[in-house]
C-alpha positions as CSV (number, residue, x, y, z in Angstrom):
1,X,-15.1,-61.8,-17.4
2,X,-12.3,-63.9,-17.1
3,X,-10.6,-65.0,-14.1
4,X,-7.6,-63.2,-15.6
5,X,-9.3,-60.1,-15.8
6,X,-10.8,-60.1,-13.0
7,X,-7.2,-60.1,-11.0
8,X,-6.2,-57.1,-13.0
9,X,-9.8,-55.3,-11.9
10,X,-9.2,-55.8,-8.6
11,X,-5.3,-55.3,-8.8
12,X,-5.9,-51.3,-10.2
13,X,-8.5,-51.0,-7.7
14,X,-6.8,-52.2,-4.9
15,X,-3.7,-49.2,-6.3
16,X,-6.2,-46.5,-6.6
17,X,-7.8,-47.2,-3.1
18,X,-4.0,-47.2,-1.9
19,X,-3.3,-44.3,-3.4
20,X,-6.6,-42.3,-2.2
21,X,-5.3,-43.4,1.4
22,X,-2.1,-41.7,0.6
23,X,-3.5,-38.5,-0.8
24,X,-2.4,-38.7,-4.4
25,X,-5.3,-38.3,-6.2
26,X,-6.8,-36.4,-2.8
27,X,-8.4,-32.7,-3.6
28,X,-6.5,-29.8,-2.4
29,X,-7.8,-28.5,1.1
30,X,-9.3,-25.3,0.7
31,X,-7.6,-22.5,2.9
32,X,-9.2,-22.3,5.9
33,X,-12.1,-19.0,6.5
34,X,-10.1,-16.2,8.1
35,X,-11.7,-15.4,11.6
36,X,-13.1,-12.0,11.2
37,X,-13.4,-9.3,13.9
38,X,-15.3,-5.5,13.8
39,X,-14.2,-2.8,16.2
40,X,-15.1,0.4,16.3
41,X,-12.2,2.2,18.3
42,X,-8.6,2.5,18.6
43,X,-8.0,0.5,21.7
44,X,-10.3,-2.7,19.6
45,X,-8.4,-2.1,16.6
46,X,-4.5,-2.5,18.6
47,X,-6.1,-5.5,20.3
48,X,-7.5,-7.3,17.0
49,X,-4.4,-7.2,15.6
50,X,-2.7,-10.3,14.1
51,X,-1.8,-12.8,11.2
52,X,-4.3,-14.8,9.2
53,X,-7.5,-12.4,10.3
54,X,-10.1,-9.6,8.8
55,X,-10.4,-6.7,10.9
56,X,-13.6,-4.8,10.0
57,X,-13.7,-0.9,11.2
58,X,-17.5,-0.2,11.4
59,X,-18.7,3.1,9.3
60,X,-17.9,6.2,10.7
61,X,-16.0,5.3,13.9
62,X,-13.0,7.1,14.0
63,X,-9.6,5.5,15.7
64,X,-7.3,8.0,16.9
65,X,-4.4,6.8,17.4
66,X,-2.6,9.2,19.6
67,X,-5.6,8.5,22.5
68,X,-4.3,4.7,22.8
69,X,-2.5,3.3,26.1
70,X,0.8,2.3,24.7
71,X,1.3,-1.6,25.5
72,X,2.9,-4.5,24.8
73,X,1.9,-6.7,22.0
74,X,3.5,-9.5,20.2
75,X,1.8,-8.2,16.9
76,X,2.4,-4.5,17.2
77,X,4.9,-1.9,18.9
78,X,5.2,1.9,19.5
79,X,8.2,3.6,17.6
80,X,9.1,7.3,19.1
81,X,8.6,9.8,16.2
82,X,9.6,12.7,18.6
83,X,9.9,13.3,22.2
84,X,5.9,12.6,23.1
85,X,5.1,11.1,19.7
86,X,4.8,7.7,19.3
87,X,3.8,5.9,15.8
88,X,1.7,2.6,16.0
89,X,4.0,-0.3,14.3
90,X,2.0,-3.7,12.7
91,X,4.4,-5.9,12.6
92,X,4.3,-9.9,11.0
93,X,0.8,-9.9,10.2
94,X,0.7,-12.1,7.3
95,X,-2.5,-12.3,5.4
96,X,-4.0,-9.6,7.7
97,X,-6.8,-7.5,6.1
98,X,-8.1,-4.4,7.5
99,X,-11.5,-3.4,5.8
100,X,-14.2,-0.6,6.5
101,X,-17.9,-1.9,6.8
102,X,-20.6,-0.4,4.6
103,X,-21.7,3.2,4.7
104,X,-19.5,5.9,6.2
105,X,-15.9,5.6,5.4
106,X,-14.3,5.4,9.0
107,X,-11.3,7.6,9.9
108,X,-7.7,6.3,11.3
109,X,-5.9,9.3,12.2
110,X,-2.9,10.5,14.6
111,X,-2.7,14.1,15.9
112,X,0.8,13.6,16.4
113,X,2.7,15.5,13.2
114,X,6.1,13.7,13.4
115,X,4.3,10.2,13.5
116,X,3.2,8.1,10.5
117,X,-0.3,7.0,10.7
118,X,0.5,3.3,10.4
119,X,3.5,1.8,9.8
120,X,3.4,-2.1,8.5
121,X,6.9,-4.5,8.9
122,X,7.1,-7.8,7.5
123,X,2.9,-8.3,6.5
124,X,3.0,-10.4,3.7
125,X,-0.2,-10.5,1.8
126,X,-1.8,-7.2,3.4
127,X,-5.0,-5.9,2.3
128,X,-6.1,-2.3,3.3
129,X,-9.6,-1.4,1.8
130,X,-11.9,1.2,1.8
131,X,-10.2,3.2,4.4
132,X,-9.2,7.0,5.2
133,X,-5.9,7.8,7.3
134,X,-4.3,11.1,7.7
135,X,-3.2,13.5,10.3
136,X,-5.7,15.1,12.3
137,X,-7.6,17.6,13.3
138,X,-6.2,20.1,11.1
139,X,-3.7,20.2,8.6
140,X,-0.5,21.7,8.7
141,X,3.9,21.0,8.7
142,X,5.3,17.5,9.7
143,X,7.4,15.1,9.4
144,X,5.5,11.8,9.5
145,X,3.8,9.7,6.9
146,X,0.9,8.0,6.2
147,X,1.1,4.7,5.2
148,X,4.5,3.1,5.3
149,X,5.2,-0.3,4.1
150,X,8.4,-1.9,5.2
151,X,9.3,-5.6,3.9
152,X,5.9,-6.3,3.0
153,X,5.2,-8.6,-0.1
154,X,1.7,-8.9,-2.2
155,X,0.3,-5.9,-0.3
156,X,-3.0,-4.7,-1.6
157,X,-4.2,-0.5,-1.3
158,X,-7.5,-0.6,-2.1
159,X,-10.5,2.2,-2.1
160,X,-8.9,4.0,0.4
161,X,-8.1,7.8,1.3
162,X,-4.4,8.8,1.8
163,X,-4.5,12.5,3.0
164,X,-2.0,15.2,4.6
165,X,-0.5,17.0,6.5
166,X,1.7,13.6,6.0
167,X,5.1,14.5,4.9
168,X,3.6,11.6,1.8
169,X,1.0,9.6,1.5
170,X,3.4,6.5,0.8
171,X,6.2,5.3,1.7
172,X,7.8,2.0,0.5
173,X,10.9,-0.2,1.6
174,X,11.8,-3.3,0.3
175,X,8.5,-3.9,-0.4
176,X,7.7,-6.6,-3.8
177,X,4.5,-6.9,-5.8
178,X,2.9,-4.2,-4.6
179,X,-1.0,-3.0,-5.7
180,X,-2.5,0.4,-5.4
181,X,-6.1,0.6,-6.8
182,X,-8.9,3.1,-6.7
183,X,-7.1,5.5,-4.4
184,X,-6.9,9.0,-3.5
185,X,-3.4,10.7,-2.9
186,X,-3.7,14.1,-1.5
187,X,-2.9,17.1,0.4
188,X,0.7,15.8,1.5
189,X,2.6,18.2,2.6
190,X,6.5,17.7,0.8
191,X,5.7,14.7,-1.7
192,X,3.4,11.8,-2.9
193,X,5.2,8.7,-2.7
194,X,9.0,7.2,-1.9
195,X,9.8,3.6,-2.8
196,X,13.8,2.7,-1.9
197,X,14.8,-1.0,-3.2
198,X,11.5,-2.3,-3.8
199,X,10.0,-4.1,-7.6
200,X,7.4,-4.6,-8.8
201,X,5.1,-1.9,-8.1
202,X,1.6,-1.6,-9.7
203,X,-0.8,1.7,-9.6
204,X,-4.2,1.3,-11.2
205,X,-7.2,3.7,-11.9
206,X,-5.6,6.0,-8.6
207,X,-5.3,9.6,-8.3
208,X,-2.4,11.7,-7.0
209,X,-3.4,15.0,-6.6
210,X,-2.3,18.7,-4.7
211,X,0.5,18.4,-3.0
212,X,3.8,19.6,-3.0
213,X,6.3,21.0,-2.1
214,X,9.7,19.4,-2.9
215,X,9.1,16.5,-4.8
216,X,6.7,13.9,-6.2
217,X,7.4,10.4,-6.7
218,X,10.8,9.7,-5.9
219,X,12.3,6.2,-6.6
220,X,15.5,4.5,-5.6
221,X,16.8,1.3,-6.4
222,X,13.6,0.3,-7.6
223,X,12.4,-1.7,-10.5
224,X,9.0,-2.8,-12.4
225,X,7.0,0.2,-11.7
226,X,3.5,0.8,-13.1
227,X,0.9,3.5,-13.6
228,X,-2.2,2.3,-15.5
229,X,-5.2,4.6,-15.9
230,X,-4.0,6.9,-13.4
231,X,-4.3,10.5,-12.8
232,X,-1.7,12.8,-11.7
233,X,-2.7,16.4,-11.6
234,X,-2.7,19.9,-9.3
235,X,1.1,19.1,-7.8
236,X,3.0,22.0,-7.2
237,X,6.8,21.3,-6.5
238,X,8.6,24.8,-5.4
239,X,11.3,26.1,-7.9
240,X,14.1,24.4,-5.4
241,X,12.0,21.3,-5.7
242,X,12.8,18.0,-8.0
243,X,11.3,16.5,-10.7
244,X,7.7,15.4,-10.6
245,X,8.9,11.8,-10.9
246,X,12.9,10.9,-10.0
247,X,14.3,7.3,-10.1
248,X,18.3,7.3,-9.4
249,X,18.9,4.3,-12.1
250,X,19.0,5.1,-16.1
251,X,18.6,1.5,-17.6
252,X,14.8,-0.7,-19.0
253,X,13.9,-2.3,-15.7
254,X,13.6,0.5,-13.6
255,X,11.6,2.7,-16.3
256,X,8.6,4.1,-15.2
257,X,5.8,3.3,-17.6
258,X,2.6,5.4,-17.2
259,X,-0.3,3.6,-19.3
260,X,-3.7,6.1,-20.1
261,X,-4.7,8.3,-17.4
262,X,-3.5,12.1,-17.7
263,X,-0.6,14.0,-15.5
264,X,-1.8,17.4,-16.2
265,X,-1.6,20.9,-14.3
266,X,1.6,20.2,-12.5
267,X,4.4,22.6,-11.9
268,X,7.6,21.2,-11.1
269,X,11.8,21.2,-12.3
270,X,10.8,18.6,-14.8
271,X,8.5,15.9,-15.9
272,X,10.9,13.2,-15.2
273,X,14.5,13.0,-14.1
274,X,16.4,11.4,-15.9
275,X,14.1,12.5,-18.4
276,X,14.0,9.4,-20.8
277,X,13.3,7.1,-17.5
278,X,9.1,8.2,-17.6
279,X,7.6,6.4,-20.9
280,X,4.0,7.5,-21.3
281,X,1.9,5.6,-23.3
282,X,-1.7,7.0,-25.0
283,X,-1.5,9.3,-21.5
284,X,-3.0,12.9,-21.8
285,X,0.2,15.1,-20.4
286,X,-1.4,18.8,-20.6
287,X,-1.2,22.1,-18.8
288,X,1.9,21.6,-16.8
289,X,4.5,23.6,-16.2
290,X,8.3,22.8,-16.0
291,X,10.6,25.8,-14.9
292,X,14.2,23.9,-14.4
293,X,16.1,26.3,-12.3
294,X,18.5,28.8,-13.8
């Protein structure tokens, strides 16, 4: 090799050895393990609360909410429902996941009526999975939800059990990219699901089923909404009720598109309202009655 050469050898090494140093050419740091932590009660549960973190519930506690000292936190607050009733608030958790362990699904439940069972604000990248929430012990007449969602972006509903007496199972403000998978609906006591001003919503291989009475999903100012492989069936909306799905705009982006799946046995006002704002595609729509009031 010539002495010529040689320079230029050394010269490109000499650049990529300066460039290493400064992380050009570095590999991308891999996103650090989230710390994980298992409780099996209410009072754990509060306490374990935070960004960046897996809480595990182990199988078949049950955290009742209601049963909890109510404390400060800097993650979490207590938001009167009612005179006595107090709903538990997660607040800027992002990248918090709260899973159940293997075997017995655990329960997270309030016996408090006018209380949702939990409340999220500002939890970017939450991930519930595997779990069952409702009121409890017994069903009956309330006011308060289930899950609510409030200014949450890329949550994740997965595997998990959404039952009444909850005035709904869902309820969804400003809340972007949303993903509901694998999940029961059921035995809510006025209506499945509310979404004001949110996009982007995505509902896959879930089932919405025997509830009622005065409306079903109800959307307003919302946009990129999604059913695929979803079944909607057994709702029973009273003659003064709405449509079984509602949306307050009438133009493309806001058009509900329901993908396979069925919506079948319902009774309601209408299918849709306005009624050319539910496109169905290959979706088996059978054994429902509309009775639009006189």
């Amino acid at each position: 090799m010539t002495g010529k050469r040689i320079c230029v050898a050394l010269l490109a090494t000499a650049i990529g050895l300066a460039a290493l140093a400064a992380g050009v050419f570095a590999p991308e740091a891999e996103e650090p393990k989230k710390r994980t932590i298992r409780v099996d009660s209410a009072k754990a549960f509060i306490e374990a609360l935070g960004p960046d973190r897996v809480i595990v519930i182990e199988a078949g506690a049950t955290l009742r909410l209601d049963e909890v000292p109510r404390g400060r936190g800097k993650h979490f607050r207590w938001l009167e429902a009612l005179e006595g009733q107090y709903e538990l608030v997660v607040r800027d958790c992002a990248k918090l996941e709260i899973r159940a362990a293997e075997g017995e699904r655990p329960l997270t439940c309030t016996k408090h009526p006018y209380a949702n069972v939990l409340h999220f604000e500002n939890c970017a990248g939450l991930v519930l999975s595997g779990l069952k929430l409702g009121h409890d012990p017994k069903p009956g007449y309330c006011s308060g939800g289930v899950i609510v969602l409030e200014s949450c972006e890329s949550p994740t509903i997965s595997d998990c059990i959404l039952f009444g007496c909850g005035i709904e199972g869902l309820t969804l403000n400003k809340v972007k990219k949303l993903t509901v998978e694998n999940t029961v609906v059921e035995k809510c006591t006025y209506g499945l699901l509310t979404a004001n001003d949110c996009e982007d919503l995505t509902f896959r291989k879930s089932t919405f089923q025997d509830t009622g009475d005065l409306y079903g999903f109800s959307f307003t100012d919302s946009a990129g909404i999604r059913f695929v492989d979803c079944v909607v069936e057994d709702n029973r909306l009273s003659p003064i009720g709405n449509a079984l799905f509602k949306t307050n705009l009438n133009v493309d982006e806001a058009r509900i598109v329901f993908q396979g799946g069925a919506i079948r046995k319902n009774r309601a006002v209408a299918l849709c309202r306005p009624a050319d704002m539910l496109k169905t595609v290959e979706t088996e729509v059978a054994d429902n009655v509309w009775t639009p009031p006189e």
